[in-house]
C-alpha positions as CSV (number, residue, x, y, z in Angstrom):
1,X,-20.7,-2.2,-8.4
2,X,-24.3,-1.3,-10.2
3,X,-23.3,-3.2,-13.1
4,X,-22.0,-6.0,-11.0
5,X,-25.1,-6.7,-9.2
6,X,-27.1,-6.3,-12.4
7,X,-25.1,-8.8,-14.2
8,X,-25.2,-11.6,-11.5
9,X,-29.0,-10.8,-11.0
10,X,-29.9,-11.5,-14.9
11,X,-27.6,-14.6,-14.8
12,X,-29.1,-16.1,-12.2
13,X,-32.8,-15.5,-13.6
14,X,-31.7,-16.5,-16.9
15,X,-30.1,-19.4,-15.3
16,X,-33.8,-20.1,-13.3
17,X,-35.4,-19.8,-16.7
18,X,-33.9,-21.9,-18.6
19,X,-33.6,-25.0,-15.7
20,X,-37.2,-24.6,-15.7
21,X,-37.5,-24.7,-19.1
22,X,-36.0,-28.1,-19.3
23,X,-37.2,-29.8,-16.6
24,X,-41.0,-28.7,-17.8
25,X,-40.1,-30.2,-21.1
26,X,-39.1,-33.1,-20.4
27,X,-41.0,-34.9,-18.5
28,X,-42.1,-39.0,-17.3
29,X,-45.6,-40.0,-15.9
30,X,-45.7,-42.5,-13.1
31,X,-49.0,-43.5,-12.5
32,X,-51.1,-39.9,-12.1
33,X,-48.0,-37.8,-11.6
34,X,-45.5,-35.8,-14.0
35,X,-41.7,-36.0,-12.5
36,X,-38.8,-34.6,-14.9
37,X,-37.3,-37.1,-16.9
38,X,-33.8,-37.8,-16.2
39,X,-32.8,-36.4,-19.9
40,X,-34.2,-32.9,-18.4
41,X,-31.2,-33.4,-15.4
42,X,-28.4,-34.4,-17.6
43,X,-29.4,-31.6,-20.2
44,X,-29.0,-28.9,-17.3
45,X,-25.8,-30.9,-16.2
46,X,-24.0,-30.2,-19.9
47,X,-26.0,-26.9,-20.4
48,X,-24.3,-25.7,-17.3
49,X,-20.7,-27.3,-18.9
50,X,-21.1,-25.6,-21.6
51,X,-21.6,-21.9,-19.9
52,X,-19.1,-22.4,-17.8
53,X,-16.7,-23.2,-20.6
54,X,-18.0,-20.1,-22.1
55,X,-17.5,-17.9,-19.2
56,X,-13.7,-19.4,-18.8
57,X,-13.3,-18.5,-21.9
58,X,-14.5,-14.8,-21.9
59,X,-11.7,-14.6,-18.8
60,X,-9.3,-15.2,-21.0
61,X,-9.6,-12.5,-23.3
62,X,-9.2,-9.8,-20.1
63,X,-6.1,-7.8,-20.2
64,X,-3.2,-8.9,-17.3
65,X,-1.9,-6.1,-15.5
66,X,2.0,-6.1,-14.9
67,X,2.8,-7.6,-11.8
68,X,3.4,-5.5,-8.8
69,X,7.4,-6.4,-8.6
70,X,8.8,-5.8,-11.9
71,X,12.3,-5.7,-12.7
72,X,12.5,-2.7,-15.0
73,X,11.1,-0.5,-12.4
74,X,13.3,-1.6,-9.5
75,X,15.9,-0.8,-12.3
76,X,14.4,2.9,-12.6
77,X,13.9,3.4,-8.9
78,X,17.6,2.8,-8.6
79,X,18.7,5.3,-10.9
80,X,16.5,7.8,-9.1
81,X,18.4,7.6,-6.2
82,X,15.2,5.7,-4.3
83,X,16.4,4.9,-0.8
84,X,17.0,1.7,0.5
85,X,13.7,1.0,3.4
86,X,13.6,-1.4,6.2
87,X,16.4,-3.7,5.4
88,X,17.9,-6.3,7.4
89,X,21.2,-6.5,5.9
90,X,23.8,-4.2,7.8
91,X,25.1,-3.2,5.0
92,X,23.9,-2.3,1.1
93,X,25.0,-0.8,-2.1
94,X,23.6,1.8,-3.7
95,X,23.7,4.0,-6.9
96,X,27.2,5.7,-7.8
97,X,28.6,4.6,-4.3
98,X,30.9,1.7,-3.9
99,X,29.5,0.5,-1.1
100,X,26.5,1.7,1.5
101,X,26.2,1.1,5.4
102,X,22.6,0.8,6.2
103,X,21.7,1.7,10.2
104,X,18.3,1.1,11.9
105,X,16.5,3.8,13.9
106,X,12.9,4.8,15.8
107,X,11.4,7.8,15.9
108,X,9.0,8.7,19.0
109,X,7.2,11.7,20.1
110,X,7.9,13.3,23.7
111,X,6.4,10.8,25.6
112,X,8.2,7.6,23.9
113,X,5.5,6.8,21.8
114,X,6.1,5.7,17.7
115,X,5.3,7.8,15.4
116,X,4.4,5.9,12.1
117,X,4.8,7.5,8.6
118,X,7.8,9.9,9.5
119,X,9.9,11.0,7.2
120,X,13.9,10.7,7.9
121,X,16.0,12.9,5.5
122,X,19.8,12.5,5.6
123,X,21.8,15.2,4.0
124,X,25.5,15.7,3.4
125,X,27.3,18.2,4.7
126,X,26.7,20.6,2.0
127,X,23.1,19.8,2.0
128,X,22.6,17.3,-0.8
129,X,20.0,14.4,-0.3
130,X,22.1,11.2,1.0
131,X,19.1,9.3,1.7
132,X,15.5,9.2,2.8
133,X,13.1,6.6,4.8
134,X,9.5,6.2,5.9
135,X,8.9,5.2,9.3
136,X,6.4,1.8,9.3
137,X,3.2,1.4,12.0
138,X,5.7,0.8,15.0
139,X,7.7,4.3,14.5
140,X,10.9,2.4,12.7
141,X,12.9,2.9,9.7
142,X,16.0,2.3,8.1
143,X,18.9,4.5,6.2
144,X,21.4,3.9,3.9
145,X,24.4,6.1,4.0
146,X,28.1,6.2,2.9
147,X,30.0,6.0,5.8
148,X,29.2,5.3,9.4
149,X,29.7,8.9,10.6
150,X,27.5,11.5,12.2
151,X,25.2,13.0,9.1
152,X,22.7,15.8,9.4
153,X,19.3,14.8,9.7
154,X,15.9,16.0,9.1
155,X,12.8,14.6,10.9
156,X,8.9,15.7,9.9
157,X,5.5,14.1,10.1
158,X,2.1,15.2,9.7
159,X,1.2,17.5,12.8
160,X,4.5,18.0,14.5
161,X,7.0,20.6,13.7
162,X,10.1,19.5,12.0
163,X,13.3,18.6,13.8
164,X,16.8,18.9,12.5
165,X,19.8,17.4,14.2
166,X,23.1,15.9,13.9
167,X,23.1,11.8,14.4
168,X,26.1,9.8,15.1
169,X,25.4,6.4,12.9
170,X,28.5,5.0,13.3
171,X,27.5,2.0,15.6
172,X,25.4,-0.4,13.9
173,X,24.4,-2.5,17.3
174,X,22.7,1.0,18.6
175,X,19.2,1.7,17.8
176,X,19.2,5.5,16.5
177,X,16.2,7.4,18.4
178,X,14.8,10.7,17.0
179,X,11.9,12.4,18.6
180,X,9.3,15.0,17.3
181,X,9.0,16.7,20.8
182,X,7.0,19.8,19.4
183,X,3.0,19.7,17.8
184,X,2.7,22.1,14.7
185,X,0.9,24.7,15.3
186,X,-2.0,26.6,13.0
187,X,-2.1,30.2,12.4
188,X,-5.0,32.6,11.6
189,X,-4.5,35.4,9.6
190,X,-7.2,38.2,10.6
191,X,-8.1,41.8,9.5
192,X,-9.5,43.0,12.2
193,X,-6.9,45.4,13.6
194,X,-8.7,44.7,17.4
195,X,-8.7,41.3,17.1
196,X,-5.9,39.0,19.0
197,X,-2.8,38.8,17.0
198,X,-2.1,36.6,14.3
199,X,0.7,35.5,15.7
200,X,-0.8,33.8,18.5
201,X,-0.6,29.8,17.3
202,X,-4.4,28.1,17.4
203,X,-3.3,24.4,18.4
């Protein structure tokens, strides 16, 4: 940001400089007074063509970043067994499965509220990583699984204990709701022997 505000402050008193330049050196008399000449206008006119040809030209020679969407890392992500995130399709296809049934869901906190950036694991039933989502601003998400059948499933977000429970997503017209009912709690580790227990959760 220093160097940005340094460069646009010399250009412009360069640019002052040298408009004054020209217009003081070429000049017309009309009766007792000096007025610039028209010469001195068209002079800034194509001095100010040429600069910007220059500058055009300088942007050219800047490096381009790779696009943010690129089709070798999409390829990647899929081999790395990336989930599938807030689709609309009801149903998807995923890495080494023939053929993947994606199901919506919300997850709220005790009071019904969403709770945004959750994460939603689903695991098999002997504990392997099926699939995994993040839950956007309003509290959603969406998961891509095998089968519609009840799968094991692991809910956690910043400040709230973790919550682990069996969900049935075998209807696709149901909206899958899975709280965080319970804040995490912080505990202090003292020496003092007459101090109040550890154990005792600071919240």
């Amino acid at each position: 940001n220093g160097l940005n505000t340094l460069a646009r402050a010399s250009g412009a008193a360069l640019a002052s400089a040298a408009v004054a330049a020209l217009l003081a050196g070429f000049t017309i008399t009309i009766g007792d007074s000096i007025y610039p000449s028209g010469a001195a206008f068209t002079g800034i006119f194509v001095l100010g063509g040429l600069l910007a040809l220059v500058g055009a030209g300088l942007a050219l020679t800047i490096p381009v970043h790779h696009p943010l969407f690129d089709a070798q890392e999409v390829a990647a992500e899929r081999e790395a067994h990336l989930p599938v995130v807030l689709v609309e399709d009801t149903s998807a296809k995923g890495h080494g499965r023939r053929h993947d049934v994606v199901r919506h869901g919300r997850v709220l906190d005790g009071t019904g509220h969403p709770i945004a950036a959750a994460l939603v694991t689903v695991l098999s039933e002997d504990g392997g990583l099926i699939d995994w989502s993040h839950t956007d601003g309003a509290g959603d998400f969406a998961i891509a699984v095998p089968k519609a059948q009840p799968y094991r499933t692991l809910v956690s977000a910043d400040g709230w204990q973790p919550e682990s429970s069996t969900v049935d997503f075998a209807r696709a017209d149901v909206g899958h709701e899975l709280r965080l009912v319970t804040r995490a709690a912080v505990t202090v580790g003292l020496d003092n022997p007459e101090a109040p227990s550890s154990r005792n959760p600071v919240t």
